[in-house]
VEXVEX-548794 format. One line per 3 residues: number of its first residue (from 1); their letters; for each residue x, y, z of N, C-alpha, C. Coordinates in nm, 4 decimals, padded with zeros to 6 digits. Atoms other than C-alpha are relative to their C-alpha. Layout:
BEGIN
NUM	A	X,Y,Z,X,Y,Z,X,Y,Z; ... .
END
This chain:
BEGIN
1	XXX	00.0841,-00.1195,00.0000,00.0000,00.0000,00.0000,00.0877,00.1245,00.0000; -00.0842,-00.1219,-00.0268,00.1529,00.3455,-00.0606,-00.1372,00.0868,00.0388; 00.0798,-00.1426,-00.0497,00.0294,00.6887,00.0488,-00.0179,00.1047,-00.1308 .
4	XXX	-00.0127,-00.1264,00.1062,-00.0682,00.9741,-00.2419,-00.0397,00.0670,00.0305; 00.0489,-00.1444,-00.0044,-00.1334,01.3370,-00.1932,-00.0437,00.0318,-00.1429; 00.0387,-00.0681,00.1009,-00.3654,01.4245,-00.4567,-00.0306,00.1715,00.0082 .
7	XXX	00.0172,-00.1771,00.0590,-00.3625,01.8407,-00.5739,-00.1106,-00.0017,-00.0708; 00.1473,00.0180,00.1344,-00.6770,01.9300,-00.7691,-00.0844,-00.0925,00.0420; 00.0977,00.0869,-00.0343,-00.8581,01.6304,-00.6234,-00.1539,00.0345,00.0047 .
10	XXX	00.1707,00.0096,00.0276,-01.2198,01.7702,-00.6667,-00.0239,00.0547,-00.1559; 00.0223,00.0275,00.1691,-01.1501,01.8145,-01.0387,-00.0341,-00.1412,-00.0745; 00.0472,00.1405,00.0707,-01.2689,01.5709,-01.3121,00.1171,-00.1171,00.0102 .
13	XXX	-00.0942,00.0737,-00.0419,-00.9356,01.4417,-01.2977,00.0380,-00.0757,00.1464; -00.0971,-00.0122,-00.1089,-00.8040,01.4530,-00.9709,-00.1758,-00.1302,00.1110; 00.1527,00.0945,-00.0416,-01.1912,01.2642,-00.8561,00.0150,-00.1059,00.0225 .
16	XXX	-00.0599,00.1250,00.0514,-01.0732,00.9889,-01.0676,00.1062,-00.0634,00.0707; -00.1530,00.0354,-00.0668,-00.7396,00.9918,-00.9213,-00.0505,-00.0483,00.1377; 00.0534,00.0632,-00.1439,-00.8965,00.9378,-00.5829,-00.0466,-00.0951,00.0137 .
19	XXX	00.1249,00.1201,-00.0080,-01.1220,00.7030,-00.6414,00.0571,-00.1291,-00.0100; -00.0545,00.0937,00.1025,-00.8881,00.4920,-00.8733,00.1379,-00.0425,00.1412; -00.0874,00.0290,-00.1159,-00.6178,00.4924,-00.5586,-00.0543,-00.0839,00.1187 .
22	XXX	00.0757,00.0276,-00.0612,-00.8218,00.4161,-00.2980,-00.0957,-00.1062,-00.0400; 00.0734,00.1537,00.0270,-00.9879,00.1136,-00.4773,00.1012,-00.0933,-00.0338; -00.0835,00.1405,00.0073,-00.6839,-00.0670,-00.5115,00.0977,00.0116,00.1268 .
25	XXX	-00.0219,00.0320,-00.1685,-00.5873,-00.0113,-00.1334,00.0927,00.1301,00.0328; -00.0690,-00.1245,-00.0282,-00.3905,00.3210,-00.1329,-00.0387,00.1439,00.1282; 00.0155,-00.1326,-00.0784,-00.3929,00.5656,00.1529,-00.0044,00.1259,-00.0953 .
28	XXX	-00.0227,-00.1427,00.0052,-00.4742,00.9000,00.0455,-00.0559,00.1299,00.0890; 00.0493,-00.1137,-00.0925,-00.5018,01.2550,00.1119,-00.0470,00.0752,-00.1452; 00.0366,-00.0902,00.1175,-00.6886,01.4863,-00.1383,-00.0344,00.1108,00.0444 .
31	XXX	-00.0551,-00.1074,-00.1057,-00.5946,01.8228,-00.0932,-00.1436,00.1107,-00.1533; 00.0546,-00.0555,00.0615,-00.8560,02.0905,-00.2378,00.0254,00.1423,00.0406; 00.0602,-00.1064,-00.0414,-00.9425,02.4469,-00.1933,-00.1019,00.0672,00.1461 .
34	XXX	00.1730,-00.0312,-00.0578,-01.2975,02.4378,-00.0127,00.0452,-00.1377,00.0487; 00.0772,00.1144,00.0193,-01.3318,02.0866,00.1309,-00.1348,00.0028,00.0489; 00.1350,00.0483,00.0093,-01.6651,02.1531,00.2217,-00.0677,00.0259,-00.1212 .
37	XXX	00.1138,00.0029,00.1301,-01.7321,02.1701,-00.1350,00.0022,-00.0950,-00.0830; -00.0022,00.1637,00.1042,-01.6226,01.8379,-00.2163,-00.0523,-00.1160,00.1227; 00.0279,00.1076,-00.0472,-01.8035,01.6176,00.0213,-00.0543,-00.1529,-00.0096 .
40	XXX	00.0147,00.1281,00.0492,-01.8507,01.3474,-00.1704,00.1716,-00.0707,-00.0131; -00.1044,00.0743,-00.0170,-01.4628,01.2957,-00.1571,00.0439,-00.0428,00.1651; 00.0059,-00.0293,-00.1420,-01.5107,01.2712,00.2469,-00.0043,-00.1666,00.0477 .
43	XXX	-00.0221,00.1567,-00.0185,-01.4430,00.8587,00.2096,00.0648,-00.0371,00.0744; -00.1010,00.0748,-00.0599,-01.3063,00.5574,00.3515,00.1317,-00.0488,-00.0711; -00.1541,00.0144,00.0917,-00.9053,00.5678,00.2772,00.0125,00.0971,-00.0466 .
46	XXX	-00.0348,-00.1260,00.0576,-00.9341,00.9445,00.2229,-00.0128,00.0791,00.1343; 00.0079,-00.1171,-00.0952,-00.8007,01.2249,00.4203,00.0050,00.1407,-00.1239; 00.0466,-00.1053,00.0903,-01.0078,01.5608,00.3000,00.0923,00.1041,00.0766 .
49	XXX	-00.1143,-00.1230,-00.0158,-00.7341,01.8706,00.3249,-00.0241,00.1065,-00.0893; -00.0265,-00.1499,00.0331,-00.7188,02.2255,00.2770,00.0959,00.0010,-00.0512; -00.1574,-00.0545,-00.0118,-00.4465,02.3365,00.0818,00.0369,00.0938,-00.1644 .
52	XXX	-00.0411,-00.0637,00.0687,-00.2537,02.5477,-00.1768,00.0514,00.0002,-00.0512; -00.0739,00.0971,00.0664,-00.1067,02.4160,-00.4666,00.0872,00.1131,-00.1019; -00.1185,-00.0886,00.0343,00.0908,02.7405,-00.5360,00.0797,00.0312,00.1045 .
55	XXX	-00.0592,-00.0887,-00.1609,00.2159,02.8210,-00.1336,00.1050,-00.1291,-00.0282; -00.0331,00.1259,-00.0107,00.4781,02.5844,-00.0778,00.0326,-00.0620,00.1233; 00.0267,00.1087,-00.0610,00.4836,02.5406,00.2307,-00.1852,-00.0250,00.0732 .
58	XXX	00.1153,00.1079,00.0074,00.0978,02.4144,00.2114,-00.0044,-00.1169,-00.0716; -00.0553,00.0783,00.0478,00.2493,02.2031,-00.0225,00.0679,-00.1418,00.0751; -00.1399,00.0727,-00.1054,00.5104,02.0609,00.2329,-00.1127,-00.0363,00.1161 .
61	XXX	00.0928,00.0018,-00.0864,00.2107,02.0782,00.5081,-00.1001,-00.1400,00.0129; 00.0748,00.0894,00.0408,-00.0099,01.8448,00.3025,00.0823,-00.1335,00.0042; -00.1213,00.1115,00.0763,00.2700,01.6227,00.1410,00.0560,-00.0582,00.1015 .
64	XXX	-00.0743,00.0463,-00.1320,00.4296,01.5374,00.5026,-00.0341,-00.1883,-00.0352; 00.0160,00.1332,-00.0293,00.4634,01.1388,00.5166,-00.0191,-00.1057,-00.1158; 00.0316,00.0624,00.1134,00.3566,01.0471,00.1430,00.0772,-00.0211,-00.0536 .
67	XXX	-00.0846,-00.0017,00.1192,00.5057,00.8475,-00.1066,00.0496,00.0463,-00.1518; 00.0188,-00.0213,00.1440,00.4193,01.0120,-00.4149,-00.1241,00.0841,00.0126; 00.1231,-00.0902,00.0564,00.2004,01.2960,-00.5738,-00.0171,00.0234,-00.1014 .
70	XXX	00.0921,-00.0244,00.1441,-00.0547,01.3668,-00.7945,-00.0192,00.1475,-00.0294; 00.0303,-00.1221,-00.0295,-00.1001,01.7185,-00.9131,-00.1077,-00.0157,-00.1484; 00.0956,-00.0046,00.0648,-00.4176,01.7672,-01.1438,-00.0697,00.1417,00.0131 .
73	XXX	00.0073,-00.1541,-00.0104,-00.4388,02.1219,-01.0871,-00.0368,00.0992,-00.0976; -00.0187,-00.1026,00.1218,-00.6133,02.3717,-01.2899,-00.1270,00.1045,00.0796; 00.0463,-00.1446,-00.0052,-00.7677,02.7302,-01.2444,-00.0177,00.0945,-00.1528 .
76	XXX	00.0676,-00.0461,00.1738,-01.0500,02.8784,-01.5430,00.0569,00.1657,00.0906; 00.0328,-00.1279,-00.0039,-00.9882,03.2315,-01.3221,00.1180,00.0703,00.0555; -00.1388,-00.0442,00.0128,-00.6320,03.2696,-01.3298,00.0926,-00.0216,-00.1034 .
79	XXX	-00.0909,-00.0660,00.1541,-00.3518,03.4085,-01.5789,00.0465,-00.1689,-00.0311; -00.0740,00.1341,00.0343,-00.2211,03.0407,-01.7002,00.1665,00.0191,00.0286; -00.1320,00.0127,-00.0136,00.1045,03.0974,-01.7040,00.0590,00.0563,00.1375 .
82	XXX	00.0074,00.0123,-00.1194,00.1017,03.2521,-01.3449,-00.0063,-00.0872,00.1009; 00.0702,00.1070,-00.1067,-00.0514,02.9858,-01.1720,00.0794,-00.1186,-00.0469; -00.0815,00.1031,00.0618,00.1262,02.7048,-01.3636,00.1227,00.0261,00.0864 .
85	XXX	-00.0765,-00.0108,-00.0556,00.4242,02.8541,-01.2708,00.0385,00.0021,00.1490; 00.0224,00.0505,-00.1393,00.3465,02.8977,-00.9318,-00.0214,-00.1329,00.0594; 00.0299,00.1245,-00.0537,00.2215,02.5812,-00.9126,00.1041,-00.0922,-00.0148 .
88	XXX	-00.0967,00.0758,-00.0032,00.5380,02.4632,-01.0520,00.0940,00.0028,00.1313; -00.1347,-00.0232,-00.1161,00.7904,02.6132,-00.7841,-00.0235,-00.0572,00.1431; 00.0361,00.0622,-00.1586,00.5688,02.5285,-00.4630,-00.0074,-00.1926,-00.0053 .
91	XXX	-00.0211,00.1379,-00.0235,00.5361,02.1815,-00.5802,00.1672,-00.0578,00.0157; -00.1580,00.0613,-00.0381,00.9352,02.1293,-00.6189,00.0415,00.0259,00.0888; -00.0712,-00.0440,-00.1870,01.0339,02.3256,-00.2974,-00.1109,-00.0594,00.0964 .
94	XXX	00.1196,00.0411,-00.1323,00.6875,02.1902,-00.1045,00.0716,-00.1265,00.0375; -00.0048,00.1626,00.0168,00.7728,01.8230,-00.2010,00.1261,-00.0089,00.0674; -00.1290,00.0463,-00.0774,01.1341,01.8361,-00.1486,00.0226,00.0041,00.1365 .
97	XXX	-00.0054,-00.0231,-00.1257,01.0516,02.0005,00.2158,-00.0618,-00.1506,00.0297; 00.1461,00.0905,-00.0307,00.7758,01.7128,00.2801,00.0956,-00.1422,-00.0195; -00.0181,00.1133,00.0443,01.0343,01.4440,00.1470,00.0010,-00.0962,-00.0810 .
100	XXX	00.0567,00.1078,00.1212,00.8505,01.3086,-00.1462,00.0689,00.0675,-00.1335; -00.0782,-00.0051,00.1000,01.0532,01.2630,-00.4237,-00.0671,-00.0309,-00.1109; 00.0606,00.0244,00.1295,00.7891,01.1725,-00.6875,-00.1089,00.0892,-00.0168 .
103	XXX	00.1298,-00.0275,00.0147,00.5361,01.3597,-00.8623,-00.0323,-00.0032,-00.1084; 00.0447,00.0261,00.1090,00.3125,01.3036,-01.1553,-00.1228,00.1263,-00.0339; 00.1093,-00.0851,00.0409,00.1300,01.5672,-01.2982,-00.0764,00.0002,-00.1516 .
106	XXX	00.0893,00.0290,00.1504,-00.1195,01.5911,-01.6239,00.0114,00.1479,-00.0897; -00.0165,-00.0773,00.0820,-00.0102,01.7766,-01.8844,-00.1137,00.0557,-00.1038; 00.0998,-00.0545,00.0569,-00.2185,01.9615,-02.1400,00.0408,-00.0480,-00.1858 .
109	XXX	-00.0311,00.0858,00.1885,-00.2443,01.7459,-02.5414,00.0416,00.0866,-00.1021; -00.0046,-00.0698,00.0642,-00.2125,02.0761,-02.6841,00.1631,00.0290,00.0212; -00.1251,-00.0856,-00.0028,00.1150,02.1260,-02.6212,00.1122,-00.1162,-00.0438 .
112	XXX	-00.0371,00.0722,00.0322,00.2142,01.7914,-02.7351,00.0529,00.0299,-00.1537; -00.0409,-00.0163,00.1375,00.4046,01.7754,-03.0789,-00.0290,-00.0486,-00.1107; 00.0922,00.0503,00.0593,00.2583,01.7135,-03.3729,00.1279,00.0133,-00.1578 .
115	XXX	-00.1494,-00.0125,00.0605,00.6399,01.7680,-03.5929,00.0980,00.0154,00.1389; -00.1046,00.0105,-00.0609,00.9737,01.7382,-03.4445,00.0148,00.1968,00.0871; 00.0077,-00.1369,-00.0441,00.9874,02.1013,-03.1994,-00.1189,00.0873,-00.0494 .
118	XXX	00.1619,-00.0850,00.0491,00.6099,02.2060,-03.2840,-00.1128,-00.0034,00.0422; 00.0835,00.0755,-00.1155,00.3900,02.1631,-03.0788,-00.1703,00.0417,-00.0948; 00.1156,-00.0220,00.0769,-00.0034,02.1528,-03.1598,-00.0665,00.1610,00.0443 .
121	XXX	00.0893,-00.1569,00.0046,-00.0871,02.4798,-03.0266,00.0798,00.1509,-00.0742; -00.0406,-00.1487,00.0642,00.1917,02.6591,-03.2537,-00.0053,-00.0284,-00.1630; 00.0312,00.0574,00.1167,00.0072,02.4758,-03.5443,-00.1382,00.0963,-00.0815 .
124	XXX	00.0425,-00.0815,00.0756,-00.1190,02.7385,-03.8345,-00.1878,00.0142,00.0366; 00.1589,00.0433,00.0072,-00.5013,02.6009,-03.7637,-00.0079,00.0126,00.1705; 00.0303,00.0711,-00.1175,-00.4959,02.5947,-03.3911,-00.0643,00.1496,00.0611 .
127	XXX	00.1149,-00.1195,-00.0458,-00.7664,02.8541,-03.2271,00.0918,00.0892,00.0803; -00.0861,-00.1022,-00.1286,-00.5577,03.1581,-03.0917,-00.0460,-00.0020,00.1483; 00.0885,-00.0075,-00.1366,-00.8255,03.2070,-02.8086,00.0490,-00.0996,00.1145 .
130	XXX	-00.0370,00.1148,-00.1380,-00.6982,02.8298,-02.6613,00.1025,00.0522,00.0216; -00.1289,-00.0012,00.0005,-00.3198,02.9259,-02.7140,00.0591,00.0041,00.1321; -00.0536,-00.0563,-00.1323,-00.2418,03.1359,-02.4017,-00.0146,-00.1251,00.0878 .
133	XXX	-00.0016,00.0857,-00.1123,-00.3796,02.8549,-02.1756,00.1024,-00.0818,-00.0226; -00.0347,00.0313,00.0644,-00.2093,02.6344,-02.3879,00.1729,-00.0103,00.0457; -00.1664,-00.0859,-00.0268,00.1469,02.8133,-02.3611,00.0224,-00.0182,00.1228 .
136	XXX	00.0534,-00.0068,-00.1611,00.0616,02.8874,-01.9803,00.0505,-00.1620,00.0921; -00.0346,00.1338,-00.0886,00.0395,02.5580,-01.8450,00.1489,-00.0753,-00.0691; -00.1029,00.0826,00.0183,00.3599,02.4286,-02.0072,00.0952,00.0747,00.1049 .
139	XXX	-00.0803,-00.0466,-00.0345,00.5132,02.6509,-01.7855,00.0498,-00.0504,00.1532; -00.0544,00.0839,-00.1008,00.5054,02.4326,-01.4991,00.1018,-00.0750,-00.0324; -00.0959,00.0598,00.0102,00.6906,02.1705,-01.6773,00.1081,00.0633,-00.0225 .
142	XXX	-00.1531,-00.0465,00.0262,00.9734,02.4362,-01.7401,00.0537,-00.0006,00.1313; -00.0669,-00.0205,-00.1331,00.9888,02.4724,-01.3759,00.0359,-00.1367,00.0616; -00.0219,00.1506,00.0079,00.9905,02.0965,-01.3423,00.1292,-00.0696,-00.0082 .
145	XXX	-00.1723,00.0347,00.0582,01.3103,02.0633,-01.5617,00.1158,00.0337,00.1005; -00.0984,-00.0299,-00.1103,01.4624,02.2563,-01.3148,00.0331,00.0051,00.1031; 00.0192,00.0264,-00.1485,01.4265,02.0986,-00.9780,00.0737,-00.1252,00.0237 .
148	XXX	-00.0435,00.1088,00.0193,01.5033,01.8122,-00.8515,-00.0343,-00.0914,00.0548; 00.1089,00.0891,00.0107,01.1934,01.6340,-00.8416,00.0108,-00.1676,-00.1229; 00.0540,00.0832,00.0873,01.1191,01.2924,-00.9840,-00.0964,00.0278,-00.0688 .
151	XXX	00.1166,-00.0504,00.0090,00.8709,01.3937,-01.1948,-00.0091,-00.0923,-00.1448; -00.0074,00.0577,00.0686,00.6881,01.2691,-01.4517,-00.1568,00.0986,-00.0780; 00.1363,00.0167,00.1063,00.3832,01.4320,-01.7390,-00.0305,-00.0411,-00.0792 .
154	XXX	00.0524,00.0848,00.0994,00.1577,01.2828,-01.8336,-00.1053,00.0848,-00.0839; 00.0535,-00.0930,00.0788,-00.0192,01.4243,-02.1214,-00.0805,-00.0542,-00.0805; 00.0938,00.0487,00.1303,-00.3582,01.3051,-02.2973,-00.0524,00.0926,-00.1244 .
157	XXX	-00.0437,-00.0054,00.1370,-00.4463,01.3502,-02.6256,-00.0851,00.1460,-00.0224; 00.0544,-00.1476,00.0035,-00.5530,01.7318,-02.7365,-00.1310,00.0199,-00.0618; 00.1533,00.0467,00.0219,-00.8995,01.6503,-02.7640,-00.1068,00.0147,00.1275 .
160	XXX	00.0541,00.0191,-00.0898,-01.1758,01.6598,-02.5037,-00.0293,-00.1457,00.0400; -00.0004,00.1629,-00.0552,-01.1717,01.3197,-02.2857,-00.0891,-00.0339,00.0076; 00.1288,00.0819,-00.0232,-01.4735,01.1192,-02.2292,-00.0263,-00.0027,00.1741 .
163	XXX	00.0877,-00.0717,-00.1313,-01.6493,01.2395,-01.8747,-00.0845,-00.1213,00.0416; 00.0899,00.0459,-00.0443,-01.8734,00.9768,-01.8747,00.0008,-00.1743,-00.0281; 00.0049,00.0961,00.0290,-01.7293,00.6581,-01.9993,00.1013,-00.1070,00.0913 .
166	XXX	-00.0493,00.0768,-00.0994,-01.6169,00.3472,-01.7520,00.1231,-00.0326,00.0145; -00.1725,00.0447,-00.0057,-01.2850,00.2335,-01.6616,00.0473,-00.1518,-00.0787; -00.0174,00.1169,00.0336,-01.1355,-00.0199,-01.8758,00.1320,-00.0600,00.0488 .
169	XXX	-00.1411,00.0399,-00.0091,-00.7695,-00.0374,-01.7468,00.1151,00.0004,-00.0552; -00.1111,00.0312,00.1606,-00.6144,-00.0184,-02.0756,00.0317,00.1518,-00.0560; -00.0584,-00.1225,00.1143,-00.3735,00.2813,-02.2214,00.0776,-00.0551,-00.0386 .
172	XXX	-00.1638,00.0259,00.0326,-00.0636,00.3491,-02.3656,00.0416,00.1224,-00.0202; -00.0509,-00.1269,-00.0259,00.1689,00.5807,-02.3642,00.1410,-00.0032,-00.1156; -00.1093,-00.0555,00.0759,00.4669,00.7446,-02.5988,00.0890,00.0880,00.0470 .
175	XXX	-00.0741,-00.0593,-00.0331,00.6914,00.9744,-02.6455,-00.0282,00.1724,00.0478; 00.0479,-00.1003,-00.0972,00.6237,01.4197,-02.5825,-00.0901,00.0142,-00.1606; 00.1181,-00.0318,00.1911,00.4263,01.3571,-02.9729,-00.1121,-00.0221,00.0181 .
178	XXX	00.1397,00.0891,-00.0104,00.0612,01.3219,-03.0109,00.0314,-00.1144,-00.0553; -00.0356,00.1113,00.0255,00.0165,00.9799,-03.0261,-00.0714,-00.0771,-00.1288; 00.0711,-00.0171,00.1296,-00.1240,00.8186,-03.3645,-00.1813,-00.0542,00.0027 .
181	XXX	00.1568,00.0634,-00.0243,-00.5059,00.7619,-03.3867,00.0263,-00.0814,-00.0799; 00.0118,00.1481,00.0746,-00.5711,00.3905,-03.3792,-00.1799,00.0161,-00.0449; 00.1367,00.0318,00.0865,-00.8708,00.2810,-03.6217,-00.1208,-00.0342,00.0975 .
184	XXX	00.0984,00.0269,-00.1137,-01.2168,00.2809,-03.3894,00.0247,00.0036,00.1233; -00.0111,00.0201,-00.1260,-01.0834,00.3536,-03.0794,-00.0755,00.1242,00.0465; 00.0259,-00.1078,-00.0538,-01.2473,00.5273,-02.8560,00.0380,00.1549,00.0805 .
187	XXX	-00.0443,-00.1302,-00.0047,-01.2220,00.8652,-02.7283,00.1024,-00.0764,00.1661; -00.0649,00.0076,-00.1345,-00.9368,00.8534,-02.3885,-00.1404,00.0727,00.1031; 00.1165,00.0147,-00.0640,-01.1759,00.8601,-02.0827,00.0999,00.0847,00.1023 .
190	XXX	-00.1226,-00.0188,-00.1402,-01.0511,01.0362,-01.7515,00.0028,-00.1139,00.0791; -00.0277,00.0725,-00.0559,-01.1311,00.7277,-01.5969,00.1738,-00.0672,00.0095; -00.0724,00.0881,00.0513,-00.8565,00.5862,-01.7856,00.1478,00.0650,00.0568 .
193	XXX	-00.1423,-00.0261,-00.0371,-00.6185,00.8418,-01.7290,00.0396,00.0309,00.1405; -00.0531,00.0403,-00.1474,-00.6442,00.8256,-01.3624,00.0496,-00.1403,00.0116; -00.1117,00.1701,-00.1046,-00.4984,00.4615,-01.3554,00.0997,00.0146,-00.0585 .
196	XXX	-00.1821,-00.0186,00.0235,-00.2228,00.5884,-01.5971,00.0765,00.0757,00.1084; -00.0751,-00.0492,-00.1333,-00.1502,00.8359,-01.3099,00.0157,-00.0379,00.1130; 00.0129,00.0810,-00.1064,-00.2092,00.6098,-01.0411,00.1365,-00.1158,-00.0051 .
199	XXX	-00.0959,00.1346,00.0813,00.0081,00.3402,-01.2063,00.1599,00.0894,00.0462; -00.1197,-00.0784,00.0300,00.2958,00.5871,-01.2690,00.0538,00.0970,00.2123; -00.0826,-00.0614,-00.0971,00.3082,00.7252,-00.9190,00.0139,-00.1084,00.1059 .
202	XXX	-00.0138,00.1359,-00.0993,00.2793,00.3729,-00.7087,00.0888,-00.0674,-00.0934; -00.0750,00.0901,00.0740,00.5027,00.1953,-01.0036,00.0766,00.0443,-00.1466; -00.0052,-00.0534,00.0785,00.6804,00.4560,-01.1767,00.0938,-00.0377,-00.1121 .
205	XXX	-00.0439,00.0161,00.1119,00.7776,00.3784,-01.5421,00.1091,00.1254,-00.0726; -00.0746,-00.1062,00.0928,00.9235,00.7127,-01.6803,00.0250,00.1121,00.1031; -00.0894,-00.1033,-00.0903,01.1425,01.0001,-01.5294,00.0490,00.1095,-00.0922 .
208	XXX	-00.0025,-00.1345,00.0605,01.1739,01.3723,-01.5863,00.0066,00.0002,-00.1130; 00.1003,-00.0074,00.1170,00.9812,01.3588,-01.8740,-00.1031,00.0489,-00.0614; 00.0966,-00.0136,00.0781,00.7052,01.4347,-02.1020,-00.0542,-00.1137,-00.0752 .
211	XXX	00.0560,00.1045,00.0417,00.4738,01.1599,-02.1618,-00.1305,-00.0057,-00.0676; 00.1010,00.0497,00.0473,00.1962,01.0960,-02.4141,-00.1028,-00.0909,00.0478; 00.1170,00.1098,-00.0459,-00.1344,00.8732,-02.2905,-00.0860,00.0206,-00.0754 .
214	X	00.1057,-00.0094,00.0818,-00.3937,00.7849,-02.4643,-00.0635,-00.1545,00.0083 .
END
């Protein structure tokens, strides 16, 4: 059994991530904003936490004792590239205070490459309006590069995920490229990509990286 500090935990993601830990015997802690506004994450094998996934030491506060974290972190009512960044620095100085040497966070598909140094959001067709967020959130992983965190993103495919479809168990993962659409497959689910992040922070496969899922 390990321990995870999930970040973001009352997001679509970070839900998943809880749920998906905690059903295969994992202590956690899922760290929100509000928790009285997630009381449906208020389970057995969950500790509900306050906390601040730009401060670092609420970071370090939360993170105390765990083997590994999840960060699933996102904010519609802040600058992207602010908060990213922030969110990058408190997680590498929180974690390293706290001990925990791993963390897995979920990258954004748009920023995945779609040519060798090109990513899909600096692709001729790609909606200016998304860009900034786009840009923004990669800016955690720059702060990432430069810590000295285990870390690992994971990054599904630049598409909207499937919200409503069951867990099958089954991805796969590449390199920092979108990955190629296979013939009839269905859309990536978040179910799905909470057990790639689950997987990766109880049995981690890849290191300071950029990882494709799908």
């Amino acid at each position: 059994m390990a321990s995870i500090v999930v970040f973001g935990a009352g997001g679509r993601a970070g839900r998943r991530v809880v749920a998906e830990a905690v059903d295969r015997g994992h202590r956690v802690t899922a760290v929100v904003r509000d928790p009285a506004s997630y009381p449906e994450l208020d389970r057995a094998g969950v500790t509900l936490v306050a906390g601040d996934a730009t401060d670092a030491d609420s970071v370090a506060a939360v993170a105390q004792g765990h083997d590994a974290a999840v960060s699933t972190v996102f904010r519609a009512d802040a600058d992207p590239a602010e908060f990213y960044t922030a969110t990058g620095h408190a997680l590498v100085s929180g974690l390293a205070k706290a001990g925990v040497e791993r963390v897995v966070t979920v990258g954004v598909g748009s920023a995945l490459e779609v040519a060798p140094g090109v990513a899909v959001h600096d692709s001729p067709d790609y909606p200016a309006e998304y860009r900034a967020f786009s840009v923004g959130h990669t800016a955690e992983t720059d702060v990432l590069r430069q810590g000295g965190l285990d870390w690992v993103v994971l990054t599904p495919p630049p598409v909207i995920l499937d919200d409503q479809a069951p867990r099958t168990g089954r991805y796969r993962t590449g390199g920092a490229s979108v990955l190629p659409a296979e013939a009839d497959a269905p859309a990536f689910s978040y179910a799905d990509l909470a057990v790639a992040l689950v997987d990766e922070a109880v049995e981690p496969r890849h290191h300071r990286e950029v990882v494709a899922v799908g």
